[in-house]
N, C-alpha and C positions, 0 to 999 in steps of 0.2 A: 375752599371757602369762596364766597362770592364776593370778586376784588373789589364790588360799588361797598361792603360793610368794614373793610378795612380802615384803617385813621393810622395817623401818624405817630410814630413810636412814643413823641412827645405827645400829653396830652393837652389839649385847649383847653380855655382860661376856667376856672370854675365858675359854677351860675351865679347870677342874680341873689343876693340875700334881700328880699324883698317882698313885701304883701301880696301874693298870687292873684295875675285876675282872672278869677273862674267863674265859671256861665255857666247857665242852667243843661244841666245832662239829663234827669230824670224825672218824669212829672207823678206825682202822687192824685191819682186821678178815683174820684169817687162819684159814681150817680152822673158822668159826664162831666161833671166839672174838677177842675185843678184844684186840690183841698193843700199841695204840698207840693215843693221844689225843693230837688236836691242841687247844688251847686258842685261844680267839679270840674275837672283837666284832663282832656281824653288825647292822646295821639295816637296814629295809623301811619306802619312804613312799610311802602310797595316793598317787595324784592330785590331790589335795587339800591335799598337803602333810605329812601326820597320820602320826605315825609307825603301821605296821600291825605292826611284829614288831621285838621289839629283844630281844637274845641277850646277854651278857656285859656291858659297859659302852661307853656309845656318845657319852657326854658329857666324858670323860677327855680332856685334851691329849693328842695325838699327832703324828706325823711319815707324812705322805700319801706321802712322796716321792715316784715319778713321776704317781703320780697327780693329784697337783697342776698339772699341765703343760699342761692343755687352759684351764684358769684363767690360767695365766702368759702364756699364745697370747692367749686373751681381751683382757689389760692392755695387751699387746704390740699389738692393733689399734686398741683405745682410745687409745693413742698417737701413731697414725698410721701404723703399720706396712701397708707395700701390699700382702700376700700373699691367694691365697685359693687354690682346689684341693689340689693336691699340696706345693705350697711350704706351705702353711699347715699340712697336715695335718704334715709334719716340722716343725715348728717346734715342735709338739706332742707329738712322739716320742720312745719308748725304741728309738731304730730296731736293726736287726739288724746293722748297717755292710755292706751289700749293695751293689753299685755306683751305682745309682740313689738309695740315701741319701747317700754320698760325693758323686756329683754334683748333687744337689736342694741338698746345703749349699752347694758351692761358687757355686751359682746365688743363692741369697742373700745371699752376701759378695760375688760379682759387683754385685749389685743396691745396693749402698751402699761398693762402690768400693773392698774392702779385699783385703787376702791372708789367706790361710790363717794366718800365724802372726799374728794376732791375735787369734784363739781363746784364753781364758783357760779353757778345759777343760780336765780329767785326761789326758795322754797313752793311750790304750789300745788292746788287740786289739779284731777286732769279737763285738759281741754273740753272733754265732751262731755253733755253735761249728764246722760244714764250711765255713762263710765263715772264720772263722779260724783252721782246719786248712790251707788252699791261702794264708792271709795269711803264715802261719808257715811251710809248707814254700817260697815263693816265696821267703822271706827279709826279709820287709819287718816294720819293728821299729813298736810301738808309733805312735801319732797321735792327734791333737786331732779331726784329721777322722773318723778311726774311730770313734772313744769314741759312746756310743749316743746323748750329747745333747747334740752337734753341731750338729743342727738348730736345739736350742732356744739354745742360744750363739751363732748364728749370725742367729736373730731378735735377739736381745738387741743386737747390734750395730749390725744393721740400723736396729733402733728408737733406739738411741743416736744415730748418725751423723744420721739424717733428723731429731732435735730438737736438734743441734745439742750435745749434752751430751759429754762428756769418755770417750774411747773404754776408756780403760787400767784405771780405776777400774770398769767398767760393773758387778764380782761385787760392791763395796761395798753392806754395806746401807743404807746411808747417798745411796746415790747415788740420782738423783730416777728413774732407769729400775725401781730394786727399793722405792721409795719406791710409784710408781707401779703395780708388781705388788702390794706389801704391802695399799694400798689396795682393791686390786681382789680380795682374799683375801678380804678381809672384806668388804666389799660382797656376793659372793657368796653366800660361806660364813654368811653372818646374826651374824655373831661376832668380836672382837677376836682377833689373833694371839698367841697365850699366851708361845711364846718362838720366836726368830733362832736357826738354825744355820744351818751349814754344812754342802749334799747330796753326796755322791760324788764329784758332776762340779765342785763350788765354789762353786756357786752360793747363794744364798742358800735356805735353806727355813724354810717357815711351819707352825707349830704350832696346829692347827685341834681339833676332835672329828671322829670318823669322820660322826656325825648332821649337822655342819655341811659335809662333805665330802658329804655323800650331795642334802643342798640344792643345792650349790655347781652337779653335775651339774645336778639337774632342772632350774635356772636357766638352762644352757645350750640342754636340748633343748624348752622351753617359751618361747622367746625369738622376739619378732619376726620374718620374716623381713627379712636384711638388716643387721640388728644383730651387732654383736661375735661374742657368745653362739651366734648362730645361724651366724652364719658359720664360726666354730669347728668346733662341731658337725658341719655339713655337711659340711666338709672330710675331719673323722677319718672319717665313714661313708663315704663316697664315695671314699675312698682310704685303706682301712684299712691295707695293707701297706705304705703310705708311714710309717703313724704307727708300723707295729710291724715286721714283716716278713713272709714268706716262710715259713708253717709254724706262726705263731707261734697259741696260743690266744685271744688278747684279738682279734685279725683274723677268728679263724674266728670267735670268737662275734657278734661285728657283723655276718656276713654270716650267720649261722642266724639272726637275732633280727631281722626288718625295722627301722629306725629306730632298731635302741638306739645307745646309744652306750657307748663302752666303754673304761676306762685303766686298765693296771695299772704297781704300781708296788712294788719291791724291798721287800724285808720283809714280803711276804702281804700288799699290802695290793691292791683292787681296787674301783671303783668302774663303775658303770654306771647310766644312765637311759633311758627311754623317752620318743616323743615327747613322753602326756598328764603327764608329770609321772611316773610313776610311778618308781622311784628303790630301790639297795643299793648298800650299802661294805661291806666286808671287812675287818677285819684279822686275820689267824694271827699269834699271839701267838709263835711260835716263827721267823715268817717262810717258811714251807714252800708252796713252790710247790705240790705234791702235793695239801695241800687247799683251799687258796686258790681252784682251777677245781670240783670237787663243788663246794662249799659256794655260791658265785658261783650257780651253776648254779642249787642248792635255791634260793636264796634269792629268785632270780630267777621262780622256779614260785610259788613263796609271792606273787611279785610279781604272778602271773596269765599270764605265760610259759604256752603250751603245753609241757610235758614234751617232747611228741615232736619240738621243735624244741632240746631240751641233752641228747639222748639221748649222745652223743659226748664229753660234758662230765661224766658222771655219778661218774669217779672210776679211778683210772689202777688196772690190773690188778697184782696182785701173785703174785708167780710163785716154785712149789717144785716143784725138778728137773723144769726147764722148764713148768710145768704151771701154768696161771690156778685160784689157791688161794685168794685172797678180793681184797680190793678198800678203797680208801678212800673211806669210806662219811660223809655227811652226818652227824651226831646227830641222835637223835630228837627232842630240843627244835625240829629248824631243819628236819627232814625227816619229820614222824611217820607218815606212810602208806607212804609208798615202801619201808621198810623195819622193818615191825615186829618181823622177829625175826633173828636172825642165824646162823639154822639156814641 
């Protein structure tokens, strides 16, 4: 591991609970002129650990939500959870509910001897929306197993059952399985957990900075081989569409990007690192997928990314009377060559 990403056993004070101040990341640009601004918090850490670009606010409390999930997997092996390959890599996942995530979950609850209804997940359709176009026309209503983070409730259980700890309770934050992930938040993240809620699927979620988010990764792909962090890692790269799905952008980006590694998660937020440390998180202050992928992309190039490898990524087409009329465009704080003018 690279000793500039290491931190002190103790972690520093938790963040800021405070109104973030976030700056323009992305311009929604039609016919040359600005029709739309996304607002948002970008940061970029050299290899060294050293922040190289920070955009809006990057120190404020926030909510990673899936993005936090490759850290969760981490706590979860620190535990003694036995997964690795494809089981691991959903365990880590906003999966698509595609058959091979339905059956990778079931294989983990096979694995510590339970059934399906003992998933304390949100009942739902699956992620993707022709996988739950044929869910919905077949007739088949809502499920724990569907719902995208199945996987990682399905670790959670796993790692319950094999310490012997109390199966029904496993979403309390109280209980020593989220005691044990909270731990390992902060460990990572270099940072106290500023506040507990509760994520979509129930689970417990930790309130980090996006800066201590953007650690949290490099920690993983900077990590021994062998270790937790590295095992993690490996997993999501080596079997990205286990962690997302079938089509999905956070999979294609892992496979254009050699070694990065790569999580997103609801609300704009996104995270990714490279093997040497080098390291961005994202948040869209509005939540908008649309620039949440640009801005990833720039921010990534900023990171020393080849361009010609997020050409794909640079910003979804915006279209008048069928006709490609402009595009979502980085800001020039976070992109200033690629686009200087908007002729």
């Amino acid at each position: 591991m690279n000793p500039a990403l290491t931190h002190p056993a103790r972690p520093a004070e938790a963040p800021s609970v405070r109104e973030p101040l976030h700056a323009p990341v992305a311009h929604l640009v039609r016919g040359g002129v600005i029709e739309g601004i996304h607002y948002g918090s970008v940061v970029v850490l050299a290899a060294d650990g050293g922040v190289e670009l920070q955009i809006g606010d990057i120190e404020a409390a926030f909510y990673p939500r899936s993005a936090l999930k490759p850290v969760q997997a981490v706590a979860m092996l620190r535990a003694g959870l036995p997964l690795d390959g494809e089981l691991l890599s959903l365990a880590a996942a906003s999966h698509s509910g595609e058959e091979r995530h339905l059956t990778g979950t079931r294989r983990i609850l096979d694995l510590a001897g339970l059934p399906e209804d003992r998933l304390r997940n949100v009942p739902d359709l699956p992620f993707d929306p022709v996988v739950r176009e044929i869910w919905v026309r077949d007739g088949r209503q809502p499920s724990r197993l569907a719902q995208n983070c199945s996987g990682k409730h399905a670790a959670m259980l796993c790692t319950a059952r094999l310490n012997g700890w109390t199966l029904d309770d496993y979403l309390d934050p109280a209980h020593p399985l989220q005691r044990t992930i909270a731990e390992t938040v902060e460990d990572l993240t270099g940072q106290a957990v500023a506040r507990t809620t509760v994520d979509g699927c129930g689970a417990p979620l930790f309130s980090v900075s996006l800066h201590g988010l953007a650690r949290a990764a490099a920690r993983l792909t900077t990590a021994a081989p062998g270790t937790p962090e590295a095992r993690v890692a490996d997993a999501m790269r080596e079997h990205a569409e286990m962690a997302s799905g079938t089509g999905r952008d956070v999979a294609a980006l892992m496979r254009a990007v050699p070694g990065l590694l790569a999580k997103d998660g609801f609300e704009g937020v996104q995270v990714a690192a490279l093997p040497d440390g080098r390291a961005v998180a994202v948040k869209i202050a509005d939540g908008a997928d649309r620039a949440r992928v640009p801005v990833t992309a720039a921010a990534l190039a900023r990171c020393g990314v080849d361009p010609a490898a997020l050409t794909e990524f640079a910003g979804a087409p915006l279209l008048g009377g069928g006709e490609v009329v402009g595009n979502v465009r980085p800001a020039r704080a976070l992109d200033p060559l690629t686009h200087p003018t908007y002729a």
